[in-house]
PDB file with one MODEL, atoms N, CA, C and O in Angstrom:
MODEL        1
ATOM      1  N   UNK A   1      23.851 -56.041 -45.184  1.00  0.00           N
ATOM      2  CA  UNK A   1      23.789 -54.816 -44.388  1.00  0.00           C
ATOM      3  C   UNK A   1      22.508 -54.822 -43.547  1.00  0.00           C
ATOM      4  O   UNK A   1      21.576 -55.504 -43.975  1.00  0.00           O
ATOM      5  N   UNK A   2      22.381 -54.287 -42.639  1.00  0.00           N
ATOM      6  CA  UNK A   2      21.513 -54.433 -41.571  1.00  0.00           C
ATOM      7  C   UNK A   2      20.369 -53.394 -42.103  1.00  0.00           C
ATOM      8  O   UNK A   2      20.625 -52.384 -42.759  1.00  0.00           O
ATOM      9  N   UNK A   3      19.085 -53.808 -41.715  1.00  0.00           N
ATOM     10  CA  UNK A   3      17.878 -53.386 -42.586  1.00  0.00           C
ATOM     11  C   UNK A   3      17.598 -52.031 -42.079  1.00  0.00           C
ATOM     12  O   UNK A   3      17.100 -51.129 -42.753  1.00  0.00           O
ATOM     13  N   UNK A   4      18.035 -51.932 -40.553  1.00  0.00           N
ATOM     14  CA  UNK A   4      18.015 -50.438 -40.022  1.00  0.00           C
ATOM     15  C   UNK A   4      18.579 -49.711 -40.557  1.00  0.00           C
ATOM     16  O   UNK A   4      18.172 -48.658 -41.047  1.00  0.00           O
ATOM     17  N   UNK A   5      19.994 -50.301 -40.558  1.00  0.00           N
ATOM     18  CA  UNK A   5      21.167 -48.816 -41.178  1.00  0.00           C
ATOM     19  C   UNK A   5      20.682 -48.516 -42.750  1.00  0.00           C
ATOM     20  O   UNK A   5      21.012 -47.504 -43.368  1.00  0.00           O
ATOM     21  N   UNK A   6      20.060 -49.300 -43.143  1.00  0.00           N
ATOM     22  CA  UNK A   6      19.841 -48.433 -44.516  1.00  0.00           C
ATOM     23  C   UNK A   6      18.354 -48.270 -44.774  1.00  0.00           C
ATOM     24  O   UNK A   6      17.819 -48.596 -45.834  1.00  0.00           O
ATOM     25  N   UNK A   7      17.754 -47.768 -43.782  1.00  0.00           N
ATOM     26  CA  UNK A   7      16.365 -47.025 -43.544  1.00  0.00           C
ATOM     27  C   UNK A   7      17.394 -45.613 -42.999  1.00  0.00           C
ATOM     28  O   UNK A   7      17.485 -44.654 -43.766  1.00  0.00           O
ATOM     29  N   UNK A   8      17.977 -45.591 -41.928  1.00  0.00           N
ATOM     30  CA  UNK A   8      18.517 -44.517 -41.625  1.00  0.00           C
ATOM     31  C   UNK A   8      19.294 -43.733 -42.277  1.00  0.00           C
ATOM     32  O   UNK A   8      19.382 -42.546 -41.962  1.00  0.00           O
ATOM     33  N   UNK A   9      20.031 -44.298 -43.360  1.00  0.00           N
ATOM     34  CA  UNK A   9      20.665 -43.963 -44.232  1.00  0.00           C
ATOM     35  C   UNK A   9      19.222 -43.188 -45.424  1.00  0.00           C
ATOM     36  O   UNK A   9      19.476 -42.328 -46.266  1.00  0.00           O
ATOM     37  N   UNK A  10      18.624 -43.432 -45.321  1.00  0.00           N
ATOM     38  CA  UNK A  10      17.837 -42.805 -46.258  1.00  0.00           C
ATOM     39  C   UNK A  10      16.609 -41.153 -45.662  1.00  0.00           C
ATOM     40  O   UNK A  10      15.886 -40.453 -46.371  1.00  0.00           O
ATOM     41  N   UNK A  11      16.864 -41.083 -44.173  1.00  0.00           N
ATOM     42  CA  UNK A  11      17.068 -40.060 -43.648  1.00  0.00           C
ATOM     43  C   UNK A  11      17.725 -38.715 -43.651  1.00  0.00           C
ATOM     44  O   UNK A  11      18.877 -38.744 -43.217  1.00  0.00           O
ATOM     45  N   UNK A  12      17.304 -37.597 -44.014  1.00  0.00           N
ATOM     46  CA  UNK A  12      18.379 -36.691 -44.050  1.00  0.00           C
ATOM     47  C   UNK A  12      18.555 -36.179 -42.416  1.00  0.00           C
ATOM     48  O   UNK A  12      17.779 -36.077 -41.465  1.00  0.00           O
ATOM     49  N   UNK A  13      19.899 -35.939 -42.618  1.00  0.00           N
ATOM     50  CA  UNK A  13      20.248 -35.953 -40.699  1.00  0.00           C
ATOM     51  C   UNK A  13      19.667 -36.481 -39.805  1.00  0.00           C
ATOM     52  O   UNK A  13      18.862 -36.333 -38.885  1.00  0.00           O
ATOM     53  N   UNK A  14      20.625 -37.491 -40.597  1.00  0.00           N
ATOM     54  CA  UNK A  14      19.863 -38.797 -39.324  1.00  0.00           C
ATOM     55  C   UNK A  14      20.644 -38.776 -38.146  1.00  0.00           C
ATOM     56  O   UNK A  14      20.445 -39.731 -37.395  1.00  0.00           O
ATOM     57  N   UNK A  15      21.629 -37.792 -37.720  1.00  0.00           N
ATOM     58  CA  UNK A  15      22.119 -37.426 -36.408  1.00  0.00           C
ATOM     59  C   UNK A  15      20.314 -37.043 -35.516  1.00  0.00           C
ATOM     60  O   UNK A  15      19.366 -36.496 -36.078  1.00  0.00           O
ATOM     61  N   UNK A  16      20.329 -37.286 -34.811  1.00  0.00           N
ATOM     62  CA  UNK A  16      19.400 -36.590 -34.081  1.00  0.00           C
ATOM     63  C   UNK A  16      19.508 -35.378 -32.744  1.00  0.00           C
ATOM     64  O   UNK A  16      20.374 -35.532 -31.882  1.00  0.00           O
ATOM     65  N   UNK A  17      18.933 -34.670 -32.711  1.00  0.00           N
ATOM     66  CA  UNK A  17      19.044 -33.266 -31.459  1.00  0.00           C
ATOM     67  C   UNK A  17      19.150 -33.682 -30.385  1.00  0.00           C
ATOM     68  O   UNK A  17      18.100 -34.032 -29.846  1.00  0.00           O
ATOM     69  N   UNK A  18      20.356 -33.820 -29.656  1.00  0.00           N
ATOM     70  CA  UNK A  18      19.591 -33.965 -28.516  1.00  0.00           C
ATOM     71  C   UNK A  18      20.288 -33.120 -27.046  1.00  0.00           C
ATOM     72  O   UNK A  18      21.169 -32.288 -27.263  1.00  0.00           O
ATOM     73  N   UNK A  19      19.972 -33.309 -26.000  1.00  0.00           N
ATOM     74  CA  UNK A  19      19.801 -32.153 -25.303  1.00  0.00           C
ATOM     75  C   UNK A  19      20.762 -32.469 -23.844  1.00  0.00           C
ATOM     76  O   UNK A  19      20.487 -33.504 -23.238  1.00  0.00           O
ATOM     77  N   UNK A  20      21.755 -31.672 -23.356  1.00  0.00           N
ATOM     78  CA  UNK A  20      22.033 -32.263 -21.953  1.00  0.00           C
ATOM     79  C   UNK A  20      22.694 -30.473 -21.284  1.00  0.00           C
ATOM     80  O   UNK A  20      22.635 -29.427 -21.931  1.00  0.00           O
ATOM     81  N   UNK A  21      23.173 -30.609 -20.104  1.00  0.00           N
ATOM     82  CA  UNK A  21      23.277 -29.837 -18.662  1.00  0.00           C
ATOM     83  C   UNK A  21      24.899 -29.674 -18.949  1.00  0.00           C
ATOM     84  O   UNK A  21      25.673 -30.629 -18.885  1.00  0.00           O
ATOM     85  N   UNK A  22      25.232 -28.547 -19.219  1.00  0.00           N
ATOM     86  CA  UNK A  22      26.634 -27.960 -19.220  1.00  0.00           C
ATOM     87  C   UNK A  22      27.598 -28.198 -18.087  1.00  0.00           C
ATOM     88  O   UNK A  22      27.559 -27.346 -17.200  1.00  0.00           O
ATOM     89  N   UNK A  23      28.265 -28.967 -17.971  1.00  0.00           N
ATOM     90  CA  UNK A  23      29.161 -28.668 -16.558  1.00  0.00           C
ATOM     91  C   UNK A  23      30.149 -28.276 -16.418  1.00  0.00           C
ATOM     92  O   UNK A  23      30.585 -27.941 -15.317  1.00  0.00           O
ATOM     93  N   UNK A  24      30.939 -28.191 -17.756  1.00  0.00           N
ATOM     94  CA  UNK A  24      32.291 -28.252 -17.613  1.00  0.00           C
ATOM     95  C   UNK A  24      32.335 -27.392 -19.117  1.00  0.00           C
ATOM     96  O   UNK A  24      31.569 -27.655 -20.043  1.00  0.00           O
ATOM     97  N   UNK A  25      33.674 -26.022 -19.177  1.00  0.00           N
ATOM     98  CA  UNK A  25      34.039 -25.486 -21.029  1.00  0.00           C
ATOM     99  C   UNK A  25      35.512 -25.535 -20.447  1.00  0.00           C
ATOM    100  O   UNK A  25      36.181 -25.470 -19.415  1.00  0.00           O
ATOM    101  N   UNK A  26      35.554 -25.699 -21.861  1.00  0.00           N
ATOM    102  CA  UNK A  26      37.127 -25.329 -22.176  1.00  0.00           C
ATOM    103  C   UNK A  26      37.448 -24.526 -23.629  1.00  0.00           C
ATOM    104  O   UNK A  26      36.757 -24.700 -24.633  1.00  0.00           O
ATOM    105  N   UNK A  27      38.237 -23.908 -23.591  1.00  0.00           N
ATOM    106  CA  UNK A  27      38.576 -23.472 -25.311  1.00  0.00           C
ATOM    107  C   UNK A  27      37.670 -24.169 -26.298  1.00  0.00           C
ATOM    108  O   UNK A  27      36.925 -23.511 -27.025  1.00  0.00           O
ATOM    109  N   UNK A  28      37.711 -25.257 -26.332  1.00  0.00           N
ATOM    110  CA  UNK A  28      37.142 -25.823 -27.796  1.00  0.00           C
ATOM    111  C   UNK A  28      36.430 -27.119 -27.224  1.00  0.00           C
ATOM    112  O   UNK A  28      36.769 -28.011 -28.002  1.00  0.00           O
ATOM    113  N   UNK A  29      35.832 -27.516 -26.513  1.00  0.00           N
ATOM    114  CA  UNK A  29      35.054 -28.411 -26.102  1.00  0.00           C
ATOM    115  C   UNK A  29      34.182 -28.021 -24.446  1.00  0.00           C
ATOM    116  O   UNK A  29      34.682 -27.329 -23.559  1.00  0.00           O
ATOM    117  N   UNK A  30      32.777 -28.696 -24.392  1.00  0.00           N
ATOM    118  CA  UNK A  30      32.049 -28.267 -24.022  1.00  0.00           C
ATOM    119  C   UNK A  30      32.037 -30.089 -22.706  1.00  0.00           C
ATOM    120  O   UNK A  30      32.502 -31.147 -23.131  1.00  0.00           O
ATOM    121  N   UNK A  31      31.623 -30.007 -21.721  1.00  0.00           N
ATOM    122  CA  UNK A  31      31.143 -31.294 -21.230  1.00  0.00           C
ATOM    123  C   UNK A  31      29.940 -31.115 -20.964  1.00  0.00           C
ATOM    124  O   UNK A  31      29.578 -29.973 -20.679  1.00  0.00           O
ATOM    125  N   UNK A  32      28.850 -32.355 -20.987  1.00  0.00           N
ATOM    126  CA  UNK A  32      27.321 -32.327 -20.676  1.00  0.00           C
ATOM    127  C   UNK A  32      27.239 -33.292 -20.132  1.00  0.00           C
ATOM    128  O   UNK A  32      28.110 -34.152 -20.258  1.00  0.00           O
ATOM    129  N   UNK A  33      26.431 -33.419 -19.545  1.00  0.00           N
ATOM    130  CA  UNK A  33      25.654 -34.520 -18.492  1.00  0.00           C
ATOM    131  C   UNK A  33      24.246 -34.410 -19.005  1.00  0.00           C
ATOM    132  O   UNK A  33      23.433 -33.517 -18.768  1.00  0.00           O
ATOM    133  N   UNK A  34      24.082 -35.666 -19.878  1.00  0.00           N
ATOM    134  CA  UNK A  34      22.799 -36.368 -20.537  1.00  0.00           C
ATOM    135  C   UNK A  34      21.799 -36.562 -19.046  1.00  0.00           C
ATOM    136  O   UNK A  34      22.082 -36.794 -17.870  1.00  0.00           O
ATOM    137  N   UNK A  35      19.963 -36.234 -20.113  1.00  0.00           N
ATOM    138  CA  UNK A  35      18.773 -36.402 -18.860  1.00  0.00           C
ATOM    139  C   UNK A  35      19.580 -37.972 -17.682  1.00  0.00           C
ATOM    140  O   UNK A  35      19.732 -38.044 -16.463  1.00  0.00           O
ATOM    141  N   UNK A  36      19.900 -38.948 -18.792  1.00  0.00           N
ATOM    142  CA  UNK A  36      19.579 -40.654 -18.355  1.00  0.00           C
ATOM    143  C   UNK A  36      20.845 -40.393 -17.096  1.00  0.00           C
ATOM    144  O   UNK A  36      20.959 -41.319 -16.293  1.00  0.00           O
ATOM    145  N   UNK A  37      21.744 -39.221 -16.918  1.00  0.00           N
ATOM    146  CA  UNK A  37      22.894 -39.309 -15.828  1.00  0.00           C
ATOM    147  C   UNK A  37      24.309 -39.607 -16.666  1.00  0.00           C
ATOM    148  O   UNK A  37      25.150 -39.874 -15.808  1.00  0.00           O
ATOM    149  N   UNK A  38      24.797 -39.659 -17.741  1.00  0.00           N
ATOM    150  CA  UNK A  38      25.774 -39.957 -18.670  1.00  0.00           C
ATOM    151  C   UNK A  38      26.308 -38.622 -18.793  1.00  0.00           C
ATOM    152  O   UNK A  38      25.637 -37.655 -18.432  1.00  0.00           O
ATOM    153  N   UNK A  39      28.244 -38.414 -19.605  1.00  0.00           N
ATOM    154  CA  UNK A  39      28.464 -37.561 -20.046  1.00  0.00           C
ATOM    155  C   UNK A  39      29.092 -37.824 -20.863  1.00  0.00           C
ATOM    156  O   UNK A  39      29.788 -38.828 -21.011  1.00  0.00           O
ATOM    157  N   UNK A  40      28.852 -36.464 -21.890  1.00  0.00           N
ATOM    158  CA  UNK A  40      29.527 -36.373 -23.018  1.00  0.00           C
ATOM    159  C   UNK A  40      30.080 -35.050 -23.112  1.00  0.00           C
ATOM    160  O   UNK A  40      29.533 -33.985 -22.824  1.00  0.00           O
ATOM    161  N   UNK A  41      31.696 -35.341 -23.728  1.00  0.00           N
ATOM    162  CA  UNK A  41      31.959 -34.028 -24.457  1.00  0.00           C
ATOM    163  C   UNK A  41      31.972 -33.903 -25.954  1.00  0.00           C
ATOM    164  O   UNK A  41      32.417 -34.883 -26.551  1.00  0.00           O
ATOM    165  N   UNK A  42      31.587 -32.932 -26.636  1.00  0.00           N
ATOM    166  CA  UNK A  42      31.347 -32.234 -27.714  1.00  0.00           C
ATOM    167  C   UNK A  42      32.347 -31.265 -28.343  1.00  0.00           C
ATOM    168  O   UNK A  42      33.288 -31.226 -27.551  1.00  0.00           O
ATOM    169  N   UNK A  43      32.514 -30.746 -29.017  1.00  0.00           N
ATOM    170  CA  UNK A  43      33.251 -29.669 -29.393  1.00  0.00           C
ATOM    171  C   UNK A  43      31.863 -28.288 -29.779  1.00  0.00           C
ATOM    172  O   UNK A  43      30.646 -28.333 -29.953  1.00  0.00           O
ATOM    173  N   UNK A  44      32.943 -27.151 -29.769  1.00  0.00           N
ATOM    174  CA  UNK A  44      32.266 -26.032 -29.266  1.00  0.00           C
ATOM    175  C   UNK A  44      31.777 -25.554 -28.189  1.00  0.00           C
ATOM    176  O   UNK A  44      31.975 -26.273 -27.210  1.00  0.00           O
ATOM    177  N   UNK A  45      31.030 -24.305 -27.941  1.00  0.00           N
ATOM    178  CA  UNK A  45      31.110 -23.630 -26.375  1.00  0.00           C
ATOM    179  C   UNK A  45      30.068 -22.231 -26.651  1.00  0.00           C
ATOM    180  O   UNK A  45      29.341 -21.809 -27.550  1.00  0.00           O
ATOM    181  N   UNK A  46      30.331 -21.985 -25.818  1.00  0.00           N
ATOM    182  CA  UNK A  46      29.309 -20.365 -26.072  1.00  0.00           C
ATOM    183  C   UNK A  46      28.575 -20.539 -25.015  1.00  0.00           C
ATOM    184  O   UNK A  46      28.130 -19.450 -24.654  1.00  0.00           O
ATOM    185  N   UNK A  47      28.129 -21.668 -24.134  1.00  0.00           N
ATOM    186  CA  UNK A  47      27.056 -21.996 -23.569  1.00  0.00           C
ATOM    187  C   UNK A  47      27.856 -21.997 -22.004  1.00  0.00           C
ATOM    188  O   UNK A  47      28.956 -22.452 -21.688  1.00  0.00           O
ATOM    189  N   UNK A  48      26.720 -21.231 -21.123  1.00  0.00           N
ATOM    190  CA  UNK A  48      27.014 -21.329 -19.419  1.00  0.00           C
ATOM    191  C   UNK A  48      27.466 -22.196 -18.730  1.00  0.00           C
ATOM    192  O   UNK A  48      27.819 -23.096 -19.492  1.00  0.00           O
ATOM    193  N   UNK A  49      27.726 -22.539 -17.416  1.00  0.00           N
ATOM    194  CA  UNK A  49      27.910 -23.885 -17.042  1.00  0.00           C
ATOM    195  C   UNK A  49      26.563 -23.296 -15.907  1.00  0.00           C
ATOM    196  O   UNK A  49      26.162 -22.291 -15.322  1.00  0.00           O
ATOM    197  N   UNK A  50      26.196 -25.099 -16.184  1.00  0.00           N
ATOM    198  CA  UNK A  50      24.506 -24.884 -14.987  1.00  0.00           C
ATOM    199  C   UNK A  50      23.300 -24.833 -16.614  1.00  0.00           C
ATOM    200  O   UNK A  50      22.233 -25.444 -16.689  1.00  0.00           O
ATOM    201  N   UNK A  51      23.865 -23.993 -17.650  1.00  0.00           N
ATOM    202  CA  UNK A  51      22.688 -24.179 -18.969  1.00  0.00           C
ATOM    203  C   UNK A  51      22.521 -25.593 -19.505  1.00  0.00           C
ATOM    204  O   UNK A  51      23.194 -26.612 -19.351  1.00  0.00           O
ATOM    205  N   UNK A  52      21.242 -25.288 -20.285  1.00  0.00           N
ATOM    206  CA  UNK A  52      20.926 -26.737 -20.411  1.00  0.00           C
ATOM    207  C   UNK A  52      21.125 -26.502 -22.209  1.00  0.00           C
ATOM    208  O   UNK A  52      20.581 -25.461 -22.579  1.00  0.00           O
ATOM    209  N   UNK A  53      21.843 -27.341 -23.394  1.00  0.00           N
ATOM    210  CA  UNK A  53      22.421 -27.291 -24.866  1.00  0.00           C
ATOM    211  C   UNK A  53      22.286 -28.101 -25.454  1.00  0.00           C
ATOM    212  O   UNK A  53      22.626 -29.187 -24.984  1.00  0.00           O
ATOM    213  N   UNK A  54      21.660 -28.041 -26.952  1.00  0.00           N
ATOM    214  CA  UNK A  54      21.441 -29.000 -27.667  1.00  0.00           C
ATOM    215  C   UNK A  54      22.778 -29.751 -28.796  1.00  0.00           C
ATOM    216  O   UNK A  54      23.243 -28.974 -29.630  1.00  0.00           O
ATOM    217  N   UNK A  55      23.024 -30.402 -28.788  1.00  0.00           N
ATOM    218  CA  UNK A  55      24.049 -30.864 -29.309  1.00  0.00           C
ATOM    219  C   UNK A  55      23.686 -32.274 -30.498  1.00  0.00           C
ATOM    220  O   UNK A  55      22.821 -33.149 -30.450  1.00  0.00           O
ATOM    221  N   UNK A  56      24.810 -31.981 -31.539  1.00  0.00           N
ATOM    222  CA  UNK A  56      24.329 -33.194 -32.928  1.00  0.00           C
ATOM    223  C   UNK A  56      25.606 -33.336 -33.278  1.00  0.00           C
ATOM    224  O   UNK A  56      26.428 -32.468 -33.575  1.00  0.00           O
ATOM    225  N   UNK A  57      25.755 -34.987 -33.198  1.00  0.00           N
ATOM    226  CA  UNK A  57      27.064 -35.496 -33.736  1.00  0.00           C
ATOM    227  C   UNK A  57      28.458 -34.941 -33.304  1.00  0.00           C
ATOM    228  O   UNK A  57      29.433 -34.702 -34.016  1.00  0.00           O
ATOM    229  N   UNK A  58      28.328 -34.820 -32.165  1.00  0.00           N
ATOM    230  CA  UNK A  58      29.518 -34.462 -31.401  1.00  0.00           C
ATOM    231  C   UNK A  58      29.669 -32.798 -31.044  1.00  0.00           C
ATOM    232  O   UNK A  58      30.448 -32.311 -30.225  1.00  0.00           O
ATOM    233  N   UNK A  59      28.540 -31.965 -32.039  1.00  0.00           N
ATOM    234  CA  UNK A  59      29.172 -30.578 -32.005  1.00  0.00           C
ATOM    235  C   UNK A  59      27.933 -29.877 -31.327  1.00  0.00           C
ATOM    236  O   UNK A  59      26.761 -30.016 -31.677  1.00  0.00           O
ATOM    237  N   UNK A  60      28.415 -29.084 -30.274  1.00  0.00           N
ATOM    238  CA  UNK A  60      27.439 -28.164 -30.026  1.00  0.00           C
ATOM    239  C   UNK A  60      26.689 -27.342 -30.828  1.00  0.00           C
ATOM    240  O   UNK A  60      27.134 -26.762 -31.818  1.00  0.00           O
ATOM    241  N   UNK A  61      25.229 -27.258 -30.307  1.00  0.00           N
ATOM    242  CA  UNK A  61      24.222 -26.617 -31.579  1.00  0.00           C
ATOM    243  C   UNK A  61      24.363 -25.299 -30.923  1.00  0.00           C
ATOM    244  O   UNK A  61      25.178 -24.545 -31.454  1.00  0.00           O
ATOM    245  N   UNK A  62      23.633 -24.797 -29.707  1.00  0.00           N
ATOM    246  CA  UNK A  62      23.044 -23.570 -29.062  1.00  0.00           C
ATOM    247  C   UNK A  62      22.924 -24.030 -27.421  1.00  0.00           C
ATOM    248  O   UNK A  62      23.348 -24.996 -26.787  1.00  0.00           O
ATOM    249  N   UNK A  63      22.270 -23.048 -27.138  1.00  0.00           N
ATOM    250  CA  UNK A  63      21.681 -22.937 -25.675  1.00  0.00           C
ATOM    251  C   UNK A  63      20.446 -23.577 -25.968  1.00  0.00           C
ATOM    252  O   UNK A  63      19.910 -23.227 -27.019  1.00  0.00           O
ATOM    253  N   UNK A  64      19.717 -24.673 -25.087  1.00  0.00           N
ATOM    254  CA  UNK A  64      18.346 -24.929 -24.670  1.00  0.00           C
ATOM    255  C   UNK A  64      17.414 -23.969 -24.065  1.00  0.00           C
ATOM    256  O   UNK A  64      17.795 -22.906 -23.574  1.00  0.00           O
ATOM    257  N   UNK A  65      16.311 -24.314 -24.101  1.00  0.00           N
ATOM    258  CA  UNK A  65      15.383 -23.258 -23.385  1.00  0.00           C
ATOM    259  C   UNK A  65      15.214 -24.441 -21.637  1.00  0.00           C
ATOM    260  O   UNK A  65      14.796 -25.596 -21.572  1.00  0.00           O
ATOM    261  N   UNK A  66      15.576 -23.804 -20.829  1.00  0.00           N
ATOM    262  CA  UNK A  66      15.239 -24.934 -19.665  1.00  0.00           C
ATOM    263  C   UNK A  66      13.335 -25.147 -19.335  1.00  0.00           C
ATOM    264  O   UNK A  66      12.530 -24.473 -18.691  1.00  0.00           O
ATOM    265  N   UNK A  67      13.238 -26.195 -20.002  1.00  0.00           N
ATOM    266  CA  UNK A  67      11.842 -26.569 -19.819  1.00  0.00           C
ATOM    267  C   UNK A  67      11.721 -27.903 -19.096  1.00  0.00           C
ATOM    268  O   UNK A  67      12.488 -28.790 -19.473  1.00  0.00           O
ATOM    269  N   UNK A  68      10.756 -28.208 -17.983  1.00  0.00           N
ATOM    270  CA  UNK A  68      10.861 -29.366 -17.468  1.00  0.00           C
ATOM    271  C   UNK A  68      11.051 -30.617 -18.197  1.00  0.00           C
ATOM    272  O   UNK A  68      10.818 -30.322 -19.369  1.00  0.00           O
ATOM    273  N   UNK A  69      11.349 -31.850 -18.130  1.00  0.00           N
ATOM    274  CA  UNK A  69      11.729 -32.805 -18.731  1.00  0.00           C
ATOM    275  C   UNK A  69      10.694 -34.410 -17.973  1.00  0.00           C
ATOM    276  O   UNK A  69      10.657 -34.847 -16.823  1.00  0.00           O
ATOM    277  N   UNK A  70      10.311 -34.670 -18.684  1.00  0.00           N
ATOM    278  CA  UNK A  70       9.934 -35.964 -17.777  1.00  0.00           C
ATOM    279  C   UNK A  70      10.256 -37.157 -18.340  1.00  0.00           C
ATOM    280  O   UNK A  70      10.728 -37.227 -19.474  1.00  0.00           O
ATOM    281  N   UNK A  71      10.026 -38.185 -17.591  1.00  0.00           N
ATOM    282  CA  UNK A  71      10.946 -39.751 -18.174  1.00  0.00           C
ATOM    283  C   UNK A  71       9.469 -40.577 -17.695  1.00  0.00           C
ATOM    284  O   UNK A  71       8.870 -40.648 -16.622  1.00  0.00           O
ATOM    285  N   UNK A  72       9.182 -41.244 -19.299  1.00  0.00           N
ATOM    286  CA  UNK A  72       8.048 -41.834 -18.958  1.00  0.00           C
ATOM    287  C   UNK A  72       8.694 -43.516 -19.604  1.00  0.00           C
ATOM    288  O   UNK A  72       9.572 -43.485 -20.467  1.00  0.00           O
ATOM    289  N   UNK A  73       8.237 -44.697 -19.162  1.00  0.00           N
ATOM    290  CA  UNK A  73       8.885 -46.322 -19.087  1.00  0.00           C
ATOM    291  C   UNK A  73       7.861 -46.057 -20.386  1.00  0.00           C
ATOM    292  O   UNK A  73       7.446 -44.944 -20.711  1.00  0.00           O
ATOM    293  N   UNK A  74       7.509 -47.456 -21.130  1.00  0.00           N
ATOM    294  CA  UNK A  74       6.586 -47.870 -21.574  1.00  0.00           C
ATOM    295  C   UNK A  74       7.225 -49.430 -21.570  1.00  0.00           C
ATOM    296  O   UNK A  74       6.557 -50.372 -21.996  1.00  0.00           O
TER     297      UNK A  74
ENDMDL
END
């Protein structure tokens, strides 16, 4: 087994938060457009289109607070 997956495995919620730009609801799924330009849909909704939502493991969490974002290389 690969030495990562079972470091991560020893993580509790090892899903991680993460955050993208509402564009699209429907009844039971949400679409986002990730910072990097990607999209994903999720399940769940509640959230504006134009808001920015945090989402884990496929399911919508909440609304984001819109705070600037920056993209730094290393």
């Amino acid at each position: 087994m690969n030495l990562f997956k079972q470091f991560q495995a020893l993580l509790p919620g090892a899903d991680p938060l993460l955050v993208g730009t509402v564009t699209a609801t429907t009844g039971t799924s949400t679409t986002l457009e990730t910072p990097g330009g990607g999209v994903v849909i999720v399940r769940g909704g509640g959230v504006a289109i134009g808001q920015k939502a945090f989402y884990r493991g496929g399911e919508l969490e909440g609304e984001a607070p819109d705070l600037p974002t920056y993209e730094i290389e290393v």
